[in-house]
N, C-alpha and C positions, 0 to 999 in steps of 0.2 A: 952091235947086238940086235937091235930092229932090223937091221939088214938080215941076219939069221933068221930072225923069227917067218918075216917076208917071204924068204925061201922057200920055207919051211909048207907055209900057208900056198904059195905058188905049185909048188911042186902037185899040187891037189886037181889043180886046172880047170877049174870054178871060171867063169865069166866075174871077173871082179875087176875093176879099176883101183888100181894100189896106187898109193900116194906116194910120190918122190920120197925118196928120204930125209933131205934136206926140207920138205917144207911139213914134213912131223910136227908138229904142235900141241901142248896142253892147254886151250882156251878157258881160258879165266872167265869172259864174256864176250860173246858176241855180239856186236854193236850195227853190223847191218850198214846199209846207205849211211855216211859220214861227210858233211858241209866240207871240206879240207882245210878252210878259212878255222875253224875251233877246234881242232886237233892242237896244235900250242899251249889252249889255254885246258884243255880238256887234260893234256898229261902233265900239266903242270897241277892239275886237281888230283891226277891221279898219284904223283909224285908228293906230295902233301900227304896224301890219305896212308901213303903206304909209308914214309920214312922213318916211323918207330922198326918196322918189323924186321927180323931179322930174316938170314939165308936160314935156310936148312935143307935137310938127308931125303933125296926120293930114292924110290927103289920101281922098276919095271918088273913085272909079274904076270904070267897068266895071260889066257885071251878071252875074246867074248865076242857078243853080238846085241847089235841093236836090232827090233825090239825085243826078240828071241831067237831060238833053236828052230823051232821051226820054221819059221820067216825073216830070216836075218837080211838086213838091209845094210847095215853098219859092221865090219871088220873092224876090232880094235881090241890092243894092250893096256893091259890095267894100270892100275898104280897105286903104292904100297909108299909106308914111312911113315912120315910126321906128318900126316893126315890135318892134326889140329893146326900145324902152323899152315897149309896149303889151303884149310877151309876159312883159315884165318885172312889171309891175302885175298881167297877169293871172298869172302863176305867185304871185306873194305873194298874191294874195287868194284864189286854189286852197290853198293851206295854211295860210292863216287860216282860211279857213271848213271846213277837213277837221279841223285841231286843236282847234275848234271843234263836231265833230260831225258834219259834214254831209260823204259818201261823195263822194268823188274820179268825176269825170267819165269814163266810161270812151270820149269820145271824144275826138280833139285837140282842140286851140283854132281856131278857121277866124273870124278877124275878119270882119266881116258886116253889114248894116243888113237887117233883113226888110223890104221893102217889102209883101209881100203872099201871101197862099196860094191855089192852085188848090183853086178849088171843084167844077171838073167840066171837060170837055172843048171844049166850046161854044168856038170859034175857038181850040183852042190852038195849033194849028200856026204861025200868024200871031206869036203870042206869039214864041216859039220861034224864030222868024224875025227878030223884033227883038231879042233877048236875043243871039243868034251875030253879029247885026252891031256889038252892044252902042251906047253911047252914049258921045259923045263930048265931055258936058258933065264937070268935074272941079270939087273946088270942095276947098282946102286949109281949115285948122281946127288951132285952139291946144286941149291938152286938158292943161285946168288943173286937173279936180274930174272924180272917180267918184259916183253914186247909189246909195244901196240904195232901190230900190222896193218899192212893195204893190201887187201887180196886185189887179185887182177882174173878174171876167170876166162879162161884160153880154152880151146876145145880140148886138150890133153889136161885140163884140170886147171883148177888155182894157183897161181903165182904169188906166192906172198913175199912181201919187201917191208922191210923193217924202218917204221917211220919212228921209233923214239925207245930207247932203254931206259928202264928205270931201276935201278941199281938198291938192292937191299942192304942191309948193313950188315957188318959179319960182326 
């Protein structure tokens, strides 16, 4: 479905750097530079914080931009469903990983998929124009397991590799 959308958004021929498919992500928190030595003990905090909570229903939706229409910097797919149980996962692993060390986000939570970032202006308006009429592909999703990743940032973008699942309850 994201493959679609992608297309969709390509075919516009914007100057954009689109993101692999495979390294799509909804970040919970971003945690920045990480000791690699406390990652063990860090998702074993996080694995604590989260094991009451249960899976639940997302649904992809809609497109958008960071910070606007006018000036978009950020390419990305919404996200719809059980909102309360995802603001829920995401609040407890905001204070795990603040009791934990790591400073509190001073921006909200805005659930998201990056698809891709404006590299330059080269057809943006076009973009711009398929993002206001958005897309009207959806595509629902069980979210049973969060990741903590390790990016790796390559000149062709971020490689992320999966250092630890943490598995929700069903």
């Amino acid at each position: 479905m994201l493959d679609k959308m992608e297309q969709g958004l390509r075919s516009c021929g914007a100057e954009v750097g689109w993101v692999a498919i495979p390294s799509i992500h909804l970040t919970l928190k971003f945690l920045g530079e990480v000791d690699p030595e406390i990652i063990p003990k860090l998702a074993e905090f996080l694995e604590a914080a989260s094991e009451p909570e249960h899976g639940f229903e997302l649904r992809l939706r809609g497109l958008g931009c960071f910070p606007n229409q006018k000036g978009p910097r950020v390419i990305w797919c919404g996200i719809e469903g059980d909102a309360d149980a995802l603001l829920k996962l995401q609040l407890k692993v905001e204070r795990a990983c603040n009791e934990f060390g790591f400073p509190p986000e001073d921006r909200s939570f805005k659930p998201h998929l990056t698809l891709g970032r404006v590299k330059g202006k080269r057809n943006l308006q076009p973009l711009i124009d398929y993002i206001k009429i958005g897309s009207d592909l959806e595509s629902s999703f069980r979210v049973g397991h969060y990741n903590i990743y390790r990016s790796t940032l390559k000149p062709q973008g971020a490689i992320y590799g999966v250092v630890r699942t943490i598995t929700l309850r069903e």
